[in-house]
C-alpha positions in Angstrom: -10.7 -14.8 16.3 -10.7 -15.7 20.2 -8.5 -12.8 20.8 -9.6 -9.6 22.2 -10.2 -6.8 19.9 -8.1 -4.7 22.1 -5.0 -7.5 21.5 -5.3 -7.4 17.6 -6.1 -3.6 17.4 -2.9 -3.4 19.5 -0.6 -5.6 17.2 -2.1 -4.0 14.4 -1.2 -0.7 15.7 2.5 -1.8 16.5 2.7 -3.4 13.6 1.8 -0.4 11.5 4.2 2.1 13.6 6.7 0.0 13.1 7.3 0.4 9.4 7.4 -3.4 7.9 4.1 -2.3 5.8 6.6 0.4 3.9 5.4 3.9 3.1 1.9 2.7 0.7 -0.9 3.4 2.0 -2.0 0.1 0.6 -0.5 -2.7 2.5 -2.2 -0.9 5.6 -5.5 -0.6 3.7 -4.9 -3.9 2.8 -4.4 -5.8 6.5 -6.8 -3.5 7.9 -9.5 -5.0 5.6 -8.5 -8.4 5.7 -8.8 -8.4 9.7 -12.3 -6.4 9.9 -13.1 -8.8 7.5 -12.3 -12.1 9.6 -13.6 -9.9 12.7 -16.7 -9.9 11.4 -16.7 -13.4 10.2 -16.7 -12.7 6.6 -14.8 -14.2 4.2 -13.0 -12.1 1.4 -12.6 -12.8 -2.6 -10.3 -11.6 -4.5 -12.9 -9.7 -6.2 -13.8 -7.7 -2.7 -10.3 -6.8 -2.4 -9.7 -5.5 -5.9 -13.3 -3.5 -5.0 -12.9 -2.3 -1.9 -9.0 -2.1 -1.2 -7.5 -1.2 -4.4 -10.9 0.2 -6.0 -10.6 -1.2 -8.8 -14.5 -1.5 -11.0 -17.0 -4.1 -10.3 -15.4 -5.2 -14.4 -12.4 -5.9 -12.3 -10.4 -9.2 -14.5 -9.1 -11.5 -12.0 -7.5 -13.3 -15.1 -5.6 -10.8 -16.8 -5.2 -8.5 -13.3 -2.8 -10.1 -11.1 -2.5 -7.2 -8.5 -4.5 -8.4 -5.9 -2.3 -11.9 -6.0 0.8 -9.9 -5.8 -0.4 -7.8 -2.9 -1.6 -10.2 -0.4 1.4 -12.5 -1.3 3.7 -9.4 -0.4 1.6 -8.5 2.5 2.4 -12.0 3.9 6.0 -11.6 3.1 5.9 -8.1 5.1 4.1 -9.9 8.6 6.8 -12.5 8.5 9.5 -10.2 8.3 8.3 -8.1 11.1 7.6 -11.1 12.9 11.2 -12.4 12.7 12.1 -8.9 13.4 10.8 -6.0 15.3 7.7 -8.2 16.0 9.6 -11.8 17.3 7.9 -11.3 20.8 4.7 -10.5 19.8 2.6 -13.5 21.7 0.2 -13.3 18.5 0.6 -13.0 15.3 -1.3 -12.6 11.9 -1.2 -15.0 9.3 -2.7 -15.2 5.8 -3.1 -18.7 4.7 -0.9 -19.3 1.0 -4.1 -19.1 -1.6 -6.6 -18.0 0.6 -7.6 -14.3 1.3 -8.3 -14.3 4.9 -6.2 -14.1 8.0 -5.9 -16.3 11.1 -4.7 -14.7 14.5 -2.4 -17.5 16.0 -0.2 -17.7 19.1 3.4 -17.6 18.3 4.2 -21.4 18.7 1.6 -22.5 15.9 2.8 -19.3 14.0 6.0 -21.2 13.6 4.3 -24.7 12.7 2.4 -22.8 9.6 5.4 -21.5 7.9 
């Protein structure tokens, strides 16, 4: 993340005030864990998320529990529509990779090469 922490606390501010996350408290939890997460240079299983975002028990069953799948797929539904939206002039934007749990910050013109 060569960004600033400032610029990606910033879009992640104006993307949270701007209401594309809806009114759960999860999608926030959700994005805001996903960026400390690449911020730190961690990566993220869908086991950590079900753990520490939707708290579910270490027995969490990634098999029979599809949650966490559903979530992160809608989450990167939400950040495109606020990005052809409210967000269209962000210079940055955030991007979760399809199958992957981790996000990428990427200027706007390879934002649009990804999708």
């Amino acid at each position: 993340m060569a960004e600033s922490n400032v610029e990606i606390t910033e879009l992640i501010k104006r993307i949270h005030e701007s209401g594309a996350l809806g009114r759960s408290s999860t999608y926030p939890r959700l994005l805001d864990y996903l960026v400390e997460q690449a911020r730190s240079g961690q990566s993220c299983s869908e086991v950590d998320l079900a753990e520490n975002v939707f708290f579910k028990s270490d027995t969490f069953d990634q098999t029979s529990d599809s949650s966490v799948r559903v979530y992160v797929h809608n989450l990167r539904k939400k950040l495109q529509l606020y990005y052809e939206g409210a967000g269209q002039k962000e210079s940055h934007r955030i991007h979760i990779p399809k199958g992957e749990y981790r996000v990428e910050i990427l200027d706007a013109e390879n934002y649009a090469k990804v999708l």
